[in-house]
C-alpha positions as CSV (number, residue, x, y, z in Angstrom):
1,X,-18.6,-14.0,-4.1
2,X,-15.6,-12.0,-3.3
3,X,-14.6,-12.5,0.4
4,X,-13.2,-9.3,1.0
5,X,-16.8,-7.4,0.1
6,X,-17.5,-9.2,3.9
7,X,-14.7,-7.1,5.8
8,X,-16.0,-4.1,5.8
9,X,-18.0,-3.3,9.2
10,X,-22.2,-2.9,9.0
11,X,-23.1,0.7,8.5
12,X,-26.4,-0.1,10.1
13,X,-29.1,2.2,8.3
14,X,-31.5,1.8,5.8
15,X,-32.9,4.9,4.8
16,X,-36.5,4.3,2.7
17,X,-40.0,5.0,2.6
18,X,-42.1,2.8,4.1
19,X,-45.5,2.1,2.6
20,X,-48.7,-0.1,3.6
21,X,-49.5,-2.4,1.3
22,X,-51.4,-5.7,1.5
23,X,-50.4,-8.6,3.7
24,X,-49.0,-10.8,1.2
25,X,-49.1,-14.4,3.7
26,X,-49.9,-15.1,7.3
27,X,-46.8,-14.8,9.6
28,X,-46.2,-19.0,10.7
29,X,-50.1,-19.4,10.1
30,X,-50.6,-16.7,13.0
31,X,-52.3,-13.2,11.8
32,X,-50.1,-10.3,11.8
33,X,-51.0,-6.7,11.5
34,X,-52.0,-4.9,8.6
35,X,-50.9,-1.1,8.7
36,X,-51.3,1.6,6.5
37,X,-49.2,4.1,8.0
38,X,-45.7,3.6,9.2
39,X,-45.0,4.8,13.1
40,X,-41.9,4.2,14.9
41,X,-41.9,0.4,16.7
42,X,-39.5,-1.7,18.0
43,X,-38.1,-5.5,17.2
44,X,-36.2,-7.7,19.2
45,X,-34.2,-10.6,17.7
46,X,-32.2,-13.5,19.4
47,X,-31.0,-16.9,18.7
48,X,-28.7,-20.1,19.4
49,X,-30.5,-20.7,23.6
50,X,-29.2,-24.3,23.2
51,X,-31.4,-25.5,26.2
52,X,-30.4,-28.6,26.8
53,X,-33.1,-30.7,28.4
54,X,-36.8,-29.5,30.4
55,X,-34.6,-28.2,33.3
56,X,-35.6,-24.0,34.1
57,X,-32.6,-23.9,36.3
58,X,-30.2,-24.7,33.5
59,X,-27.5,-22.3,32.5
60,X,-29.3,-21.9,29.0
61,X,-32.5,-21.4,30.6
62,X,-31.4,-19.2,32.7
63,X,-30.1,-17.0,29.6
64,X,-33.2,-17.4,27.8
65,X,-35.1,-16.6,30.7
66,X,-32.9,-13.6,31.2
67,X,-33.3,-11.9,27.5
68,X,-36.9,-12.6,27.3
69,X,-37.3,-10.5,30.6
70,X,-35.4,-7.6,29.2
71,X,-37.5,-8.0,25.7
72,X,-41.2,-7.7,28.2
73,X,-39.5,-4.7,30.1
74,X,-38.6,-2.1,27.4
75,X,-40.4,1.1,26.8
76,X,-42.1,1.8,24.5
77,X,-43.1,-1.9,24.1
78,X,-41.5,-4.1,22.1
79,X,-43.9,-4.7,18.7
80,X,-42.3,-8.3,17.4
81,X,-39.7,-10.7,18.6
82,X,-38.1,-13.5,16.4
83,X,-35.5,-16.1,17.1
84,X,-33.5,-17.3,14.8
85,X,-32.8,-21.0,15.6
86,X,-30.9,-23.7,17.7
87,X,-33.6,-23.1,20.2
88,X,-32.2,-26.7,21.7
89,X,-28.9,-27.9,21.7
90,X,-30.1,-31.5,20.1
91,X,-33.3,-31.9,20.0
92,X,-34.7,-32.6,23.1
93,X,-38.4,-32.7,22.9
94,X,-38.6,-31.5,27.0
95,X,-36.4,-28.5,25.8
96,X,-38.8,-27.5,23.4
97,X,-41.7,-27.7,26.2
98,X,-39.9,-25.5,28.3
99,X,-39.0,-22.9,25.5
100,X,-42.7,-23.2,24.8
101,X,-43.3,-22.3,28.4
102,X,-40.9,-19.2,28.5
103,X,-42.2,-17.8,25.3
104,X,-45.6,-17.9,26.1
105,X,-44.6,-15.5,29.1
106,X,-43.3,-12.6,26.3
107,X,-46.4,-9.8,25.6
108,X,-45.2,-9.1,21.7
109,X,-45.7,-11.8,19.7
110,X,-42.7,-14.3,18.4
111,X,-42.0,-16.2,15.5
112,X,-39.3,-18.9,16.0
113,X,-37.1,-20.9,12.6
114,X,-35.2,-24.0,13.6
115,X,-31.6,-24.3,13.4
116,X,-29.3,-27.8,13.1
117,X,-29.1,-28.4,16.7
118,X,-33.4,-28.0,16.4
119,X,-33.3,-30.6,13.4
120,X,-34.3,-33.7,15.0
121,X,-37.7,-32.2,15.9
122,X,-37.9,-29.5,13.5
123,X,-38.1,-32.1,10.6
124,X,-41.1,-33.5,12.2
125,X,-44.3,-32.2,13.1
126,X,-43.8,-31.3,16.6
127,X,-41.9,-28.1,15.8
128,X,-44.8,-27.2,13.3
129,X,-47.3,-27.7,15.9
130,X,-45.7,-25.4,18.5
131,X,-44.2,-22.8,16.8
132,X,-45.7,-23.3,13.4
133,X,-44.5,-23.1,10.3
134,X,-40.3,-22.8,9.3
135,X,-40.9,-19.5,7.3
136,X,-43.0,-16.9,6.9
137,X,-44.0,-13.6,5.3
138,X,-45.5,-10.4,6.7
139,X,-45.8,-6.9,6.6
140,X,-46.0,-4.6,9.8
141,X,-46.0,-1.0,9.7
142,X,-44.6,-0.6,6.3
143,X,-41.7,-2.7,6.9
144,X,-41.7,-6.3,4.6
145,X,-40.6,-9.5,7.4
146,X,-39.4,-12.5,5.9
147,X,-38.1,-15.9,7.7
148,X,-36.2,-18.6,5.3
149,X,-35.3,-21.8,6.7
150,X,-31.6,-22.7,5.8
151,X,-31.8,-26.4,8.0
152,X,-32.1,-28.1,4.4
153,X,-28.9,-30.0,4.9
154,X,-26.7,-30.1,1.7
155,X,-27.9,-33.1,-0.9
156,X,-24.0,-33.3,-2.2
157,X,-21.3,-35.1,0.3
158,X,-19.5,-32.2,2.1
159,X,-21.6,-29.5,0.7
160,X,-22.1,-28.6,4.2
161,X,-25.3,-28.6,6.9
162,X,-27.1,-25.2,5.2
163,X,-29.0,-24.6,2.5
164,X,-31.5,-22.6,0.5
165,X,-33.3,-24.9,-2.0
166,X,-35.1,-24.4,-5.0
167,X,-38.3,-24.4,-3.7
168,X,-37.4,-22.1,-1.0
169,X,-35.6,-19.7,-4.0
170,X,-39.3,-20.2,-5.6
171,X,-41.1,-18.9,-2.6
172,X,-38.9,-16.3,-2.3
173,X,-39.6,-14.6,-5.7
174,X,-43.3,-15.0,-5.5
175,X,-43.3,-13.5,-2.1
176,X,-40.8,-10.4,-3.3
177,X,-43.2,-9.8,-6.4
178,X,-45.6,-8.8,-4.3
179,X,-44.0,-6.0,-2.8
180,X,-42.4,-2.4,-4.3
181,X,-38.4,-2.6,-4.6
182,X,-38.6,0.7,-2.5
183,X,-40.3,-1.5,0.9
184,X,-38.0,-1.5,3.6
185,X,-37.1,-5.3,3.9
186,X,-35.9,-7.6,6.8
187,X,-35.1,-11.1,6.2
188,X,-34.3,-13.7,9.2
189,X,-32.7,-16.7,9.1
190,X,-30.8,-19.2,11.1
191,X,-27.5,-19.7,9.0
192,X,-25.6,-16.5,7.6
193,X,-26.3,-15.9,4.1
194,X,-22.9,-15.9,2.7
195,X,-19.8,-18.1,2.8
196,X,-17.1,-16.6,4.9
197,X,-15.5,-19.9,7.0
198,X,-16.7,-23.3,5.9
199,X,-15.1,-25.3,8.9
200,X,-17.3,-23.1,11.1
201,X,-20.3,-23.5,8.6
202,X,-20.8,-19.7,8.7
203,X,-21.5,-20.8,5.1
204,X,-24.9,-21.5,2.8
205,X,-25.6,-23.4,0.3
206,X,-27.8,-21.5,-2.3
207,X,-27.2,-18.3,-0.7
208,X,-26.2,-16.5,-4.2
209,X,-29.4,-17.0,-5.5
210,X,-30.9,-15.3,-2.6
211,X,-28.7,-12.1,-3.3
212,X,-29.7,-12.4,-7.0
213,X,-33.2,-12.5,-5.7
214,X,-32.4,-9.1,-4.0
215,X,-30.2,-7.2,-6.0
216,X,-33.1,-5.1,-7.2
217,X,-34.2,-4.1,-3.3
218,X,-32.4,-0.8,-2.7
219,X,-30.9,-2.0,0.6
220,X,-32.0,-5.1,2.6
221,X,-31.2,-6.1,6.2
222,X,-30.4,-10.0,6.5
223,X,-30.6,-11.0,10.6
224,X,-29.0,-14.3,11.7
225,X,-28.2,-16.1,14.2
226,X,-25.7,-18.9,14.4
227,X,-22.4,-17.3,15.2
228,X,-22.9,-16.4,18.7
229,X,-21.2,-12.8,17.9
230,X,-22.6,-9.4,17.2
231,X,-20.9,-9.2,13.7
232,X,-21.8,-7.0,11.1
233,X,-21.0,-7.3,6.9
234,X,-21.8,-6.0,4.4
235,X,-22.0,-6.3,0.6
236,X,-23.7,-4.2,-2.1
237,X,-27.0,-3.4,-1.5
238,X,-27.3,-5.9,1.6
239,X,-26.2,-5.8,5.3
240,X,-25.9,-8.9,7.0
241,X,-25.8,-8.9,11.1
242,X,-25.6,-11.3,13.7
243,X,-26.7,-11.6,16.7
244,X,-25.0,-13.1,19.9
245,X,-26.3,-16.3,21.6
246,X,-27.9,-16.1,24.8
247,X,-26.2,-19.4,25.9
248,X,-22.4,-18.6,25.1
249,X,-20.1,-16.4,22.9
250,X,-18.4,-17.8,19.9
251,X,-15.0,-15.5,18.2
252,X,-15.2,-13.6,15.9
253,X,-13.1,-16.2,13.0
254,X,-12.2,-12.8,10.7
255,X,-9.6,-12.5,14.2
256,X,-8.2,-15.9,14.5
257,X,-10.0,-19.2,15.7
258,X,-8.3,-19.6,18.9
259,X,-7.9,-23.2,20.5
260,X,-10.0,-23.3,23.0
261,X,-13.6,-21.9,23.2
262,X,-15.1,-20.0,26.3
263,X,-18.5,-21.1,27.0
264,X,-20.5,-18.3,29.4
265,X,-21.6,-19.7,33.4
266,X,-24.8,-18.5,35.4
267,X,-22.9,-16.0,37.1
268,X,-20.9,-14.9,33.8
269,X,-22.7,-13.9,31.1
270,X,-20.1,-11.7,29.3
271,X,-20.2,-12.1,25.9
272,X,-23.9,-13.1,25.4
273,X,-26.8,-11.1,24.6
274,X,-29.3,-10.0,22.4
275,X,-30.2,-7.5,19.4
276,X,-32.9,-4.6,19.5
277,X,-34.0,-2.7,16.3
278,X,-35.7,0.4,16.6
279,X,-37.2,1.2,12.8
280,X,-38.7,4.9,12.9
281,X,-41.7,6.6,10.9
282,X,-39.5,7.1,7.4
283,X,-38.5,3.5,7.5
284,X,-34.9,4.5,8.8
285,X,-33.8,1.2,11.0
286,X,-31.3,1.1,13.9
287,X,-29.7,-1.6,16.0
288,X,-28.8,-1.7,19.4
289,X,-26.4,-4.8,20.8
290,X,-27.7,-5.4,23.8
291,X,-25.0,-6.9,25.5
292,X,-24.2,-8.7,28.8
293,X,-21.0,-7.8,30.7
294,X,-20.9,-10.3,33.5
């Protein structure tokens, strides 16, 4: 793929109908709504907490704690929330208790992938029994959800930690056949979907099959997480945007990787934040970065 399709800034609107059709699979085994007529509704997306340990007065928590407030406050009410991995920073089990804790406090419901720093416990059940399964499929008002799982770590040596398999490629056709070309679509995933810097990993394995995969949708909106920064790109018929983390801010590498990293305190949060998407009645969807200045 040609890099320079990824410099040009997220013109963030997709303009379709949106239908009700059929629910085509439960959302991570939970049931999701069922609408045959599109109103205007609300999502809020946010990623990379990297809570360290069981600790609520931790930095991270504090963050998470923070965004998921904001998320139960808005009016009109928020209709869905996902996060889109590295809900831990490595795996601690007690993190994952505690993020169970704080979600269960949110009034929309949530649907959470793993990302590396999840990996130790999102290869094993425990992950599955929490938050359920690592991807999912739903519709909700029209619009067409989807969640892939990119924590299938490269089978090659250096091919990198992310990667869409062929199984996953698999699922992902059967799930798109079910659906009209015209459905506005919204995939979610922990890794970005395209290569831009491989020492960074903002770069999946696998991810050009996905594109293939879309190249008939008339304009798709891909939501990750990962790279700490409210970035937006954008090529052909796709728009890819990420979101900031809610524990610290990462630069933005198309500007220079600069030496020395700032990581975000309790009392400075600049930087860090979260996304809200507000998709209206003709399927038209907008974002708003919600970001924290201090």
């Amino acid at each position: 793929m040609d890099r320079r399709l990824f410099l040009k800034h997220l013109g963030f609107c997709l303009a379709a109908n949106a239908i009700g059709i059929p629910l085509t699979s439960g959302p991570s085994g939970a049931p999701a709504q069922d609408e045959s007529s599109a109103t205007t509704f609300k999502v809020a997306f946010l990623a990379d907490a990297h809570l360290p340990d069981g600790n609520p007065d931790s930095i991270a928590a504090r963050h998470l704690a923070l965004a998921l407030e904001e998320i139960n406050g808005q009016e009109p009410p928020v209709d869905l929330v996902f996060f889109g991995g590295d809900l831990t920073h490595d795996g601690n089990p007690k993190a994952l208790s505690l993020a169970k804790e704080f979600f269960s406090s949110l009034r929309p419901p949530v649907w959470l992938l793993p990302g590396e720093k999840d990996y130790p416990i999102a290869s094993g059940s425990l992950w599955t029994e929490i938050f359920g399964r690592s991807t999912f499929s739903f519709l909700h008002k029209g619009v067409h959800f989807i969640g892939l799982n990119t924590v299938h770590f490269g089978q090659k040596a250096g091919s990198g930690l992310f990667q869409i398999s062929h199984p996953q490629h698999h699922w992902l056709a059967a799930e798109l056949a079910e659906t009209p070309c015209e459905l506005p679509l919204i995939i979610v995933s922990h890794a970005p979907l395209y290569r831009l810097f491989h020492p960074w990993q903002w770069w999946t394995e696998g991810a050009e099959t996905v594109h293939d995969l879309l190249q008939a949708r008339q304009r798709v909106i891909l939501l990750h997480g990962h790279v700490h920064q409210h970035i937006g790109l954008e090529h052909k018929n796709l728009q890819f945007l990420g979101v900031r983390s809610t524990a610290w801010p990462l630069p933005d590498v198309r500007l220079g990787v600069p030496q020395k990293q700032r990581e975000a305190t309790a009392s400075d949060r600049t930087g860090c934040g979260w996304l809200l998407l507000t998709i209206s009645s003709d399927g038209a969807i907008k974002g708003h970065d919600c970001l924290w200045e201090g």
